[in-house]
C-alpha positions as a Python dict, from the first residue, in 0.01 Angstrom:
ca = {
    (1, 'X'): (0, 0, 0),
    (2, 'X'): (8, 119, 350),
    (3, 'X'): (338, 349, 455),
    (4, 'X'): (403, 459, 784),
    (5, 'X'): (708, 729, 797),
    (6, 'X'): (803, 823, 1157),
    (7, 'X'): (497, 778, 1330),
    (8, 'X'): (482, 865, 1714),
    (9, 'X'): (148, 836, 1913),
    (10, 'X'): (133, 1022, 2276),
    (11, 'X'): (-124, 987, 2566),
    (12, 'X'): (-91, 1194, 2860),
    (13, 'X'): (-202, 920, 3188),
    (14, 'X'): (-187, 1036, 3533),
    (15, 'X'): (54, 1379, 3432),
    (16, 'X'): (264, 1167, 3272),
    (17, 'X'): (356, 1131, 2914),
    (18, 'X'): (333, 752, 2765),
    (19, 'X'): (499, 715, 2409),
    (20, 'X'): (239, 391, 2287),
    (21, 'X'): (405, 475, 1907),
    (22, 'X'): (806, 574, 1903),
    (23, 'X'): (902, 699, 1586),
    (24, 'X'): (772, 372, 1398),
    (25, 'X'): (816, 298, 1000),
    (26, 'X'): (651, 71, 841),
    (27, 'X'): (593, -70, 482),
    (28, 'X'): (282, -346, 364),
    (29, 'X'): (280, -426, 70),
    (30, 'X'): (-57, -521, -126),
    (31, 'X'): (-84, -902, -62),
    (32, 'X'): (106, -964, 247),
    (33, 'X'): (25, -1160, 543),
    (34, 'X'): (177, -956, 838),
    (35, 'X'): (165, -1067, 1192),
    (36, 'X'): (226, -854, 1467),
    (37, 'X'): (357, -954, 1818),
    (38, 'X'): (477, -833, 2122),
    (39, 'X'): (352, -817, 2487),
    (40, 'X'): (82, -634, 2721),
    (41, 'X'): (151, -264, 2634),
    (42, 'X'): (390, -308, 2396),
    (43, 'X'): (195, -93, 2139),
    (44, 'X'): (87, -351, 1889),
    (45, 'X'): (-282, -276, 1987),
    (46, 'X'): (-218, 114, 1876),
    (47, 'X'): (-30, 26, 1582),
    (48, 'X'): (-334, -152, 1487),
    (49, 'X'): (-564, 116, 1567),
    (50, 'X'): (-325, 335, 1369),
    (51, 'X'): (-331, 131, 1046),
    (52, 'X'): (-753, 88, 1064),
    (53, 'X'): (-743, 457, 1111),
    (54, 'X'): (-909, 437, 1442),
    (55, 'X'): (-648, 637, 1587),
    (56, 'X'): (-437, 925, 1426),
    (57, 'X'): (-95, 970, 1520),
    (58, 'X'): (87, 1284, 1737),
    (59, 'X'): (322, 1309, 1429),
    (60, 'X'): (428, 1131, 1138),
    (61, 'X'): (248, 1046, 793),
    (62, 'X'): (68, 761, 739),
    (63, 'X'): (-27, 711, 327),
    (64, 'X'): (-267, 425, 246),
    (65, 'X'): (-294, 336, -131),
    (66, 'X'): (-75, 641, -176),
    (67, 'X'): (-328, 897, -13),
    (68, 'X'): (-175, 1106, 321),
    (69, 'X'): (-441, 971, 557),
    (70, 'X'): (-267, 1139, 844),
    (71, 'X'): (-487, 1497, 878),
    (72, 'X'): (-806, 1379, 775),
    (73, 'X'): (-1156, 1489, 916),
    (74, 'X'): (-1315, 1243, 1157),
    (75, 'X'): (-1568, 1201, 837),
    (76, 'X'): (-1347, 1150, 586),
    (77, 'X'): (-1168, 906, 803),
    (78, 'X'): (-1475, 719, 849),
    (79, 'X'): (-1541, 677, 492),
    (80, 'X'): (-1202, 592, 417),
    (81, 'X'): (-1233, 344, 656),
    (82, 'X'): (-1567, 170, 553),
    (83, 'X'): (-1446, 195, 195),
    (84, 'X'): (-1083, 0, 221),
    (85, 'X'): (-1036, -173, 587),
    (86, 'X'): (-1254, -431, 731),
    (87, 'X'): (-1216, -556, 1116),
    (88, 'X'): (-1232, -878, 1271),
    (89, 'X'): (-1198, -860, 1647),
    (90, 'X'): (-1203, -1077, 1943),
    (91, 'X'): (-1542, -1053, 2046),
    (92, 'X'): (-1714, -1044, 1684),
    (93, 'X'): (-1948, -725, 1752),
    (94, 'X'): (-2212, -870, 1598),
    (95, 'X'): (-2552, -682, 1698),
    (96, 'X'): (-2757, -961, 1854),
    (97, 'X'): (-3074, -856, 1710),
    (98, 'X'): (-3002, -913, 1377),
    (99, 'X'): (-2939, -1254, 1196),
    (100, 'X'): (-2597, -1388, 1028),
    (101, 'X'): (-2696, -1263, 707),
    (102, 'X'): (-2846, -923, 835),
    (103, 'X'): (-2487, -891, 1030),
    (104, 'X'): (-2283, -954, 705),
    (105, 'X'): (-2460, -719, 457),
    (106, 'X'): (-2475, -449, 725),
    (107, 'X'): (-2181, -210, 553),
    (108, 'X'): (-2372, -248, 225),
    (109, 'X'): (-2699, -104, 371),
    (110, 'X'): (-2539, 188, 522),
    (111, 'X'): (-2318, 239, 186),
    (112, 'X'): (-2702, 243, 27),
    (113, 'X'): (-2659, -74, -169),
    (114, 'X'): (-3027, -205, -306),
    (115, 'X'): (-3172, -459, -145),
    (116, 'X'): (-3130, -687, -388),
    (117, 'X'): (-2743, -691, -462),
    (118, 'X'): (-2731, -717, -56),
    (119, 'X'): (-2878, -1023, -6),
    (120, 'X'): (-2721, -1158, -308),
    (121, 'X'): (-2356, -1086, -237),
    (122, 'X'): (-2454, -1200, 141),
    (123, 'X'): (-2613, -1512, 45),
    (124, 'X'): (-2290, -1639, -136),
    (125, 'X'): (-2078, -1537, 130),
    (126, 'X'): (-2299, -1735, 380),
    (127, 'X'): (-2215, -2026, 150),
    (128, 'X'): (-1881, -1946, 107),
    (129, 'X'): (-1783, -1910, 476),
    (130, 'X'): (-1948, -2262, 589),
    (131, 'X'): (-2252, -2073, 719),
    (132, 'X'): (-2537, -2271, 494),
    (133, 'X'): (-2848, -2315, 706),
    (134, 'X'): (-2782, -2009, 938),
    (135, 'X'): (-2926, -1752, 734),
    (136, 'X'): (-3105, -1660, 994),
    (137, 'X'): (-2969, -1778, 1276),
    (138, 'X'): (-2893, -1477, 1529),
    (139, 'X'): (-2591, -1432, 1704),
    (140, 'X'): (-2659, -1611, 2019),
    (141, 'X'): (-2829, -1891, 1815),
    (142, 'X'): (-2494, -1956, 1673),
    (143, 'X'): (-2140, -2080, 1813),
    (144, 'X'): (-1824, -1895, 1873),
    (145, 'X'): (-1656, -2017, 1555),
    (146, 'X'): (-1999, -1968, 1369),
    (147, 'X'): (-1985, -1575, 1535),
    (148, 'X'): (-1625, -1506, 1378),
    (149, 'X'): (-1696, -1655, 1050),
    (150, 'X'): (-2028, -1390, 1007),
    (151, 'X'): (-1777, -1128, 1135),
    (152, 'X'): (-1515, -1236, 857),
    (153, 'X'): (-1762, -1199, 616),
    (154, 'X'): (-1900, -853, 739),
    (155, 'X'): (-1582, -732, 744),
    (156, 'X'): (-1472, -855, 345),
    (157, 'X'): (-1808, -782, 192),
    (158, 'X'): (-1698, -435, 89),
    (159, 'X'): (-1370, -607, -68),
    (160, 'X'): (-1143, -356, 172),
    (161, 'X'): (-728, -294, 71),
    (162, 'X'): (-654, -491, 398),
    (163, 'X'): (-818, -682, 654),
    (164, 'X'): (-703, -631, 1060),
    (165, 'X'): (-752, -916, 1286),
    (166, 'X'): (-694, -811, 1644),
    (167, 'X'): (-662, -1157, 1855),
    (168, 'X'): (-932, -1320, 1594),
    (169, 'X'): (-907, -1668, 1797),
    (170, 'X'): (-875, -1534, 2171),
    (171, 'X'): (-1215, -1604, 2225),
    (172, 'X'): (-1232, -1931, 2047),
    (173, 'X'): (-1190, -2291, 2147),
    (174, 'X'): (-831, -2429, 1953),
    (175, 'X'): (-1029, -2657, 1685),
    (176, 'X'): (-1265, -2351, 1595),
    (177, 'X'): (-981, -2099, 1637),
    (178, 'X'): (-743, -2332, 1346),
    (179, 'X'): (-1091, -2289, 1126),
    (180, 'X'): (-1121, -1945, 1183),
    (181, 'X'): (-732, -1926, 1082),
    (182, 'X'): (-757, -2109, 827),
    (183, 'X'): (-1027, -1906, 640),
    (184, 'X'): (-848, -1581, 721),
    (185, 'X'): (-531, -1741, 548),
    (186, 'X'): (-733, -1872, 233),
    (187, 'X'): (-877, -1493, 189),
    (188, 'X'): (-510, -1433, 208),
    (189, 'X'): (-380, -1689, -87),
    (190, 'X'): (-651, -1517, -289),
    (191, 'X'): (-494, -1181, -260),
    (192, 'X'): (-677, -991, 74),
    (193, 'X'): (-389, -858, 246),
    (194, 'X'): (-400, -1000, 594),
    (195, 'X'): (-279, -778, 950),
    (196, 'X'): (-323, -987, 1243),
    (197, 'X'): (-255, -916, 1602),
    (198, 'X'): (-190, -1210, 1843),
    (199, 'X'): (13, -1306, 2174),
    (200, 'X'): (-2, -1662, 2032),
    (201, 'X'): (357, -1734, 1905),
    (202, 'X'): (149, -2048, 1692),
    (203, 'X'): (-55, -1857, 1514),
    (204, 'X'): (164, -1518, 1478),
    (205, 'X'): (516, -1771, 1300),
    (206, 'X'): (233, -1878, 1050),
    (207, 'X'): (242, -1535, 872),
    (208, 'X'): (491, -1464, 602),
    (209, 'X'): (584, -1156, 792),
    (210, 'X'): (630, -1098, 1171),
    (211, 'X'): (658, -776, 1281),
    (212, 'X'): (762, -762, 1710),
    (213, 'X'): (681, -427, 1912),
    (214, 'X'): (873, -385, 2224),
    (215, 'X'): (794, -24, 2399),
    (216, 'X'): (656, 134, 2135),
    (217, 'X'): (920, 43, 1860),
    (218, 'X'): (923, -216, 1634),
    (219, 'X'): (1199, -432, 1739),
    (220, 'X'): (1199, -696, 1443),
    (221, 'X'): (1082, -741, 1144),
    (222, 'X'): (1131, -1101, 1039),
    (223, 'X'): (1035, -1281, 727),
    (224, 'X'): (921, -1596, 741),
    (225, 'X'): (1042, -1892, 478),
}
């Protein structure tokens, strides 16, 4: 499903040229549960933003579902990207004026879904994700774990190829961050392939797949059980 041949990514800091990407291949394959590891500035955080298509590579091809993504317009990136990839980050990026269930059906409205269908397919996700009774809660009305679980469902609404998680606990408490990883892995065992990026050697060895990046290069690729 996602293909990576090759793929280098170059920034330029202070006159000097930094190689974040070295030459990296990668295969995921529709299902997995991949996590990848590896220290500050290691390039795991590129890789990611490589994959969601936030970033585009100095040189290499990157084919998702079999499409070259690699040369794309920035607006046929972006609807790529709200079409097959949803994000879950550290700090949720909810927008604090709107409630849970104004958060979650927020890619529908801009992908001009009715009104109806919205709030429907929100609704059930709010009772889905152990949300019921914070319809309309608003972000700061809500608690950390709470936070992620709207931004899990904001980011699977649109039923993307692959969900990224970029440190999805690192700004969680350890009973709501096992919740939070324990949802992401049920959306797994029903067939969401699951990226997630983590220092924490706990949650990364509970993936099927661990993928380590050392200097810009994937240094192992280890399969788990």
């Amino acid at each position: 499903m996602i293909e990576l041949h090759d793929v280098s990514r170059i920034f330029t800091v202070g006159g000097q040229e930094v190689r974040a990407m070295d030459h990296v291949s990668l295969d995921i394959m529709p299902g997995e549960y991949l996590s990848i590891m590896g220290p500050s500035g290691s390039g795991k955080s590129t890789l990611l933003n490589i994959i969601g298509l936030l970033d585009t590579p100095n040189s290499g091809t990157y084919l998702l579902e079999g499409r070259d993504v690699t040369s794309l317009k920035d607006e046929e990136l972006a609807a790529v990207r709200s079409r097959k990839i949803g994000f879950i980050f550290q700090f949720f990026h909810l927008i604090p004026r709107l409630t849970a269930v104004q958060n979650i059906e927020l890619p529908l409205l801009l992908a001009g879904v009715s009104r109806k269908e919205r709030t429907s397919v929100s609704t059930r996700l709010i009772e889905e994700f152990g949300l019921r009774g914070r319809h309309h809660h608003r972000p700061d009305e809500l608690s950390g774990g709470q936070r992620q679980r709207v931004a899990i469902a904001r980011a699977v609404i649109n039923q993307p190829a692959v969900l990224l998680a970029d440190e999805p606990t690192g700004n969680l408490d350890r009973t709501s961050g096992a919740e939070i990883i324990d949802l992401m892995e049920q959306l797994n065992k029903n067939g969401q392939t699951l990226v997630v990026v983590t220092h924490d050697p706990e949650i990364g060895e509970r993936a099927r797949r661990c993928i380590r990046v050392v200097d810009g290069r994937i240094a192992s690729d280890t399969r788990m059980g």
